[in-house]
N, C-alpha and C positions, 0 to 999 in steps of 0.2 A: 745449333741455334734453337734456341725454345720458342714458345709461341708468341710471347713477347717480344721478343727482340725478332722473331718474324715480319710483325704487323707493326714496327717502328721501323725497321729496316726498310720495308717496303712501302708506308706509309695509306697502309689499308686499313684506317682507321674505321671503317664500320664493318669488317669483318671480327673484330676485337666481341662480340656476343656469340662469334660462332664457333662451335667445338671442333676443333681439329684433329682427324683421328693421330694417332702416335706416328704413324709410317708416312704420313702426307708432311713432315716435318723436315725439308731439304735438307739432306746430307751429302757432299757429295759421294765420300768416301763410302758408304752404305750403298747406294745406288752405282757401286761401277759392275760390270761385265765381266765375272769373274770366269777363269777354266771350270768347266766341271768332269766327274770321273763317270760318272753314271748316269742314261737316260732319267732317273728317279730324282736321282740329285738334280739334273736342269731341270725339270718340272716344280720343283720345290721351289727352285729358287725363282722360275719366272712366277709362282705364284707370288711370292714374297715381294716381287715390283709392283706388284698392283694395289693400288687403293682401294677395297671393293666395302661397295654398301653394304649391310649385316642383315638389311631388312627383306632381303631376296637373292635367288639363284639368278642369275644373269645371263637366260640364254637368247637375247637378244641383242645381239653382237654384229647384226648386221647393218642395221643404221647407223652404228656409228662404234668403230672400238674405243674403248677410255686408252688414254697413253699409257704404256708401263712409266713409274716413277723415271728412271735412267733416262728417258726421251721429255718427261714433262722436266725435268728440272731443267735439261739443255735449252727445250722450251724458253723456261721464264729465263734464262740466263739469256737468250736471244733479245727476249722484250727490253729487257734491262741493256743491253748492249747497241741497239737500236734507239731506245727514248736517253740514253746518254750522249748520241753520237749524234741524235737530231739530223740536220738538212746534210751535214755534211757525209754521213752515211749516204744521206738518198742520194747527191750529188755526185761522190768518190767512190762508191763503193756495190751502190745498187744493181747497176749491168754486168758486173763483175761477176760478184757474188750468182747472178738471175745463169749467165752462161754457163760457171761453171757446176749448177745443180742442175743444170738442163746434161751438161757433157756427163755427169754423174749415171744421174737415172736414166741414162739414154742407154751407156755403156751396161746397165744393172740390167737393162730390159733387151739387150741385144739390138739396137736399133742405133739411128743418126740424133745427135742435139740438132740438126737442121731442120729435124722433121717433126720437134715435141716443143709443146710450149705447157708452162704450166697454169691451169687455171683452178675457178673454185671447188667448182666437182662436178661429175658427170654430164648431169643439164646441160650446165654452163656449155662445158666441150662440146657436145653434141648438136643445142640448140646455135652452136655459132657457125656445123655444118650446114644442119635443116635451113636456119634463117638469110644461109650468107652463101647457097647454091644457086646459081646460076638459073633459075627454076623460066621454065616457060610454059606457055597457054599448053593444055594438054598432056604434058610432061603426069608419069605416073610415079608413083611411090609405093613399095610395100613394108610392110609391120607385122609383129604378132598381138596379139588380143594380151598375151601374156608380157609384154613388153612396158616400160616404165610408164606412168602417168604423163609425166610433163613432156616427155619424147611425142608421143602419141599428141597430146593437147598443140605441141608447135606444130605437128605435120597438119592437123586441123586449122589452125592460121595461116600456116602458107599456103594451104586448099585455097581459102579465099582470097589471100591473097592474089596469089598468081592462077588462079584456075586451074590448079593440078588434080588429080586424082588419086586418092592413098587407100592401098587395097590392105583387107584385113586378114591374118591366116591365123590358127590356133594349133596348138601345139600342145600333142598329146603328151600327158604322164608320162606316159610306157611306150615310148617308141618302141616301134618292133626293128629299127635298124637305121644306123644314120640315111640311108637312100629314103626312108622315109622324111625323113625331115626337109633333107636337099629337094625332095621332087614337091614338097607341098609350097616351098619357095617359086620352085620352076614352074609350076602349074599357072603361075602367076603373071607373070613374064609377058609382057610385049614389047614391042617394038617402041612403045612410048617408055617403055619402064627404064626408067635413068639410077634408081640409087635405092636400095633394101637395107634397111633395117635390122639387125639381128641381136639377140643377145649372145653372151657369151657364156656366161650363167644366169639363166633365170631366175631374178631375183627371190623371186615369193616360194619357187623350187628347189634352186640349187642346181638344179638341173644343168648342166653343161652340152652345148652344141657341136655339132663339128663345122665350126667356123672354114679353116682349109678350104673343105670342100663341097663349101657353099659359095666357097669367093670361087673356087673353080671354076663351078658351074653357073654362076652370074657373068662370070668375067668372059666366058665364051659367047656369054650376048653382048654381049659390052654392056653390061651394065655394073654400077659402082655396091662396094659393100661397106658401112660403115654401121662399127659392131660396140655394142654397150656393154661394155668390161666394168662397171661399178664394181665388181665384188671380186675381183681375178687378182691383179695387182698386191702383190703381199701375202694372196691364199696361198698360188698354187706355182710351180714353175714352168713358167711359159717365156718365147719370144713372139714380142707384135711381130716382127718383118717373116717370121718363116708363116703368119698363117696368111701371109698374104693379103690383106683387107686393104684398102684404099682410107679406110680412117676408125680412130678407136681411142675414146674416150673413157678416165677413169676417177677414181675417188678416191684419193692416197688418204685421207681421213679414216678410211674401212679398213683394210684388211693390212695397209702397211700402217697402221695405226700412228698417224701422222698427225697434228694439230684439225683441228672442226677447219676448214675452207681449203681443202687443198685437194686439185685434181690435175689433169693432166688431160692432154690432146694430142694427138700424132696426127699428121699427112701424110699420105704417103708424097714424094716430093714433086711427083709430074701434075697432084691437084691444087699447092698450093695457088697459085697466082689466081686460078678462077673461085678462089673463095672471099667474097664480099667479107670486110673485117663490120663488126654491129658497133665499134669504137675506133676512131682514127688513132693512131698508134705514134710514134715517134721516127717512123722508118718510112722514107723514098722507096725502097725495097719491095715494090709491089709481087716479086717471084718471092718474096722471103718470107717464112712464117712468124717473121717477127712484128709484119702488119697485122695480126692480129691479135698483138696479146700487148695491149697497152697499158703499160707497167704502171706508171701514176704514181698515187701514192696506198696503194696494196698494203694490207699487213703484211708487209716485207717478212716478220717477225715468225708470221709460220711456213712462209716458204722457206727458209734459212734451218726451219725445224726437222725438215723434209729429211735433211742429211742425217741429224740423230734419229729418227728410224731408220733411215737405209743400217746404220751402223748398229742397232738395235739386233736389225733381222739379220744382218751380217752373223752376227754372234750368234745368233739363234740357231739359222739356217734355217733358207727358205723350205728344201729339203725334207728337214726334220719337221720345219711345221706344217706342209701339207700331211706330214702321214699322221701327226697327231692329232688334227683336225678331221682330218676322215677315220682314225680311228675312236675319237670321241661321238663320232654321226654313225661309224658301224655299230657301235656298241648298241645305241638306245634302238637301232632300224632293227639288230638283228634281234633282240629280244623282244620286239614288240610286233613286226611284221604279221605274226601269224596268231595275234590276240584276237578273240571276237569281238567286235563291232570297232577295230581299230582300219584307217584306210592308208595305207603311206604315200604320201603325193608324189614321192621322187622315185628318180628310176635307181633300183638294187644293183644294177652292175656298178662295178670299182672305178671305171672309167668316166662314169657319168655325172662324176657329182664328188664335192669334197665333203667342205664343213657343214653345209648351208642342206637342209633337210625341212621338210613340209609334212605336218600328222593331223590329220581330221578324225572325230568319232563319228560313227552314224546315227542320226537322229540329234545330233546335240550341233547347234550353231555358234562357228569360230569365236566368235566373241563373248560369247556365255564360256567356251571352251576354255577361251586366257584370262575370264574372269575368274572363272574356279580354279584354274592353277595358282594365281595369283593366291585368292583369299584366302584357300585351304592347304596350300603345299609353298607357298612365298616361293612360286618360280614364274619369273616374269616372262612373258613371250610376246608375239607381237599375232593377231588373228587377221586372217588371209580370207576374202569373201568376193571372191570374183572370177570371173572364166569359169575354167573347170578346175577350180581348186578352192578348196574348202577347206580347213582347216588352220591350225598355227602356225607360224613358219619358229624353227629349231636351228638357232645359230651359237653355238658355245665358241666360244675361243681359247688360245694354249694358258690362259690359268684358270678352266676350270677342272675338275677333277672328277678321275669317272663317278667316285663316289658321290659326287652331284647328280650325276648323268643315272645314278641307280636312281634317285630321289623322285628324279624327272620320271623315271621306266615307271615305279611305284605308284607314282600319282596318275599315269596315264592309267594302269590296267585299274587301277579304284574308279576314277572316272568311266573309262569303257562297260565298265562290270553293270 
């Protein structure tokens, strides 16, 4: 199909001024999932599904991955299947479809569909813990300093609201050991304290927690853990139910590189019924987690999209893309770690951390930092100005290539120098 018969086809009449690069031109046969013989050859070829802008290196990958081509085309064919089918999709077809993606990513992630609903993204799942807990006069809460914006801003509304208490801990770079981490939670801890906060990967870090055994040692107070996985989901291989948490929210838009609006939420199943829903839902089923996730009229269109990335990373292997992903983040840490006036935010053990890496220079402020990367070396990042971290946050993904990643090394020791 040419670009013409694109923008008649679809009847995108005021995209007809805009230049569309060659490869963003649906095929499907071009975009299928082929075998390959060689790690070299599948890196080729995941490069080749991506549309990427020419004007920059792209290592900001964490707010949001662009789809591979294979996944957007499935994509528009969803939209298009969907505004064909009109009411009687949403009518026939929409509960249908909603269970058996929930049975899907339920089975993908080791866990029950009784206990996941899908929402728009992390927030969303999280603030419908925060806002829809059971919360009473006095009741406590704990967080990290290093923990997401809006998570922190709702525990701040439901302070006033209900008269709670939400305590602050910060969370070093360099842990000297997970019991470090675990006891700066436990320090915390009263008799009032009802539900903790944790990441799972620190976003602006990368930094990975030992979630397990923080739910251990909360859960022997009885107190609740309910853990922000924005950036886990599609990195790295994990199960929700073996780490234990009571609830865990994520962004299938990130890292299983899914449609922009798509996240996810688990219960574990003995909390759903005391969770208040922030929308009346379609379900009598007050034990059911389906009182919470009122389906409406949702762009049906990318949760339906959810499946071609499952099938996506099927092909990939999730596997193969954690190690390429933390071998793309070893490369740039280990040749820079020991440059002068270079600080690396994240911890150097293998186990700490995948794709997602944090660089500050000394004396030179994060945002001057991503503006010179930008101007003089066209590599985009995103700059980190708050807690105790300072510098760029470093997220490449599997089509970029180390020879990028030299580009990025280059430009930091010129910058540092």
């Amino acid at each position: 199909m040419n670009k013409r018969e694109f923008i008649q086809k679809f009847g995108l009449v005021g995209l007809a001024t805009y230049s569309f690069p060659d490869d963003i031109i649906y095929d499907k046969n071009k975009f299928s999932l082929p075998s390959f013989k060689t790690e070299d050859d599948l890196w080729k070829t995941v490069r080749g599904h991506y549309s990427l802008k020419p004007d920059y290196i792209n290592l900001e990958n964490g707010y949001y991955n662009i789809i591979p081509n294979p996944t957007l085309y499935k994509y528009i064919e969803q939209v298009k299947t969907v505004n064909f089918e009109g009411s009687y999709y949403m009518r026939n077809n929409l509960e249908d479809d909603n269970l058996k993606l929930r049975k899907r990513i339920s089975d993908w992630l080791s866990c029950d569909k009784k206990n996941i609903i899908i929402t728009r993204n992390t927030t969303e799942s999280l603030d419908l813990i925060i806002g829809g807990y059971p919360w009473e006069k006095g009741d406590e809460a704990i967080y990290a300093l290093q923990d997401y914006g809006s998570m922190k801003l709702m525990f701040e509304q439901v302070s006033k609201r209900y008269n709670i208490k939400a305590k602050v801990i910060s969370i070093p770079n360099h842990p000297s050991s997970d019991e470090e981490i675990v006891q700066l939670y436990e320090n915390q801890i009263t008799k009032k304290t009802k539900l903790l906060m944790v990441c799972h990967m620190i976003n602006i870090t990368g930094q990975i927690l030992p979630i397990k055994k923080i739910c251990e040692m909360a859960h022997s107070y009885g107190v609740e853990v309910m853990v922000d996985g924005a950036h886990c989901i599609g990195h790295f291989n994990f199960s929700i139910e073996d780490l234990n948490c009571d609830y865990y929210g994520s962004s299938l838009h990130k890292w299983l590189s899914a449609p922009l609006g798509a996240g996810l939420l688990y219960i574990k199943e003995k909390h759903i019924s005391k969770i208040w829903p922030l929308l009346a839902g379609h379900s009598n089923d007050f034990n059911g987690i389906k009182k919470l996730n009122h389906l409406g009229t949702n762009p049906v269109h990318v949760h339906l999209a959810i499946n071609n990335a499952l099938d996506y990373i099927d092909w990939l292997g999730i596997k193969r893309k954690e190690k390429r992903l933390k071998k793309l983040q070893n490369h740039w840490i280990e040749n820079l770690k020991n440059v002068s006036n270079v600080e690396i935010n994240t911890p150097l053990s293998f186990s700490k951390s995948f794709g997602i890496g944090n660089i500050g220079i000394k004396g030179m402020p994060p945002k001057i930092m991503a503006e010179q990367l930008l101007k003089k070396f066209n590599i985009f990042t995103v700059a980190i100005d708050y807690a105790n971290v300072k510098g760029c946050r470093i997220t490449p993904n599997v089509y970029n290539s180390i020879d990028e990643i030299e580009v990025f090394i280059d430009a930091i020791r010129k910058l540092a120098s």
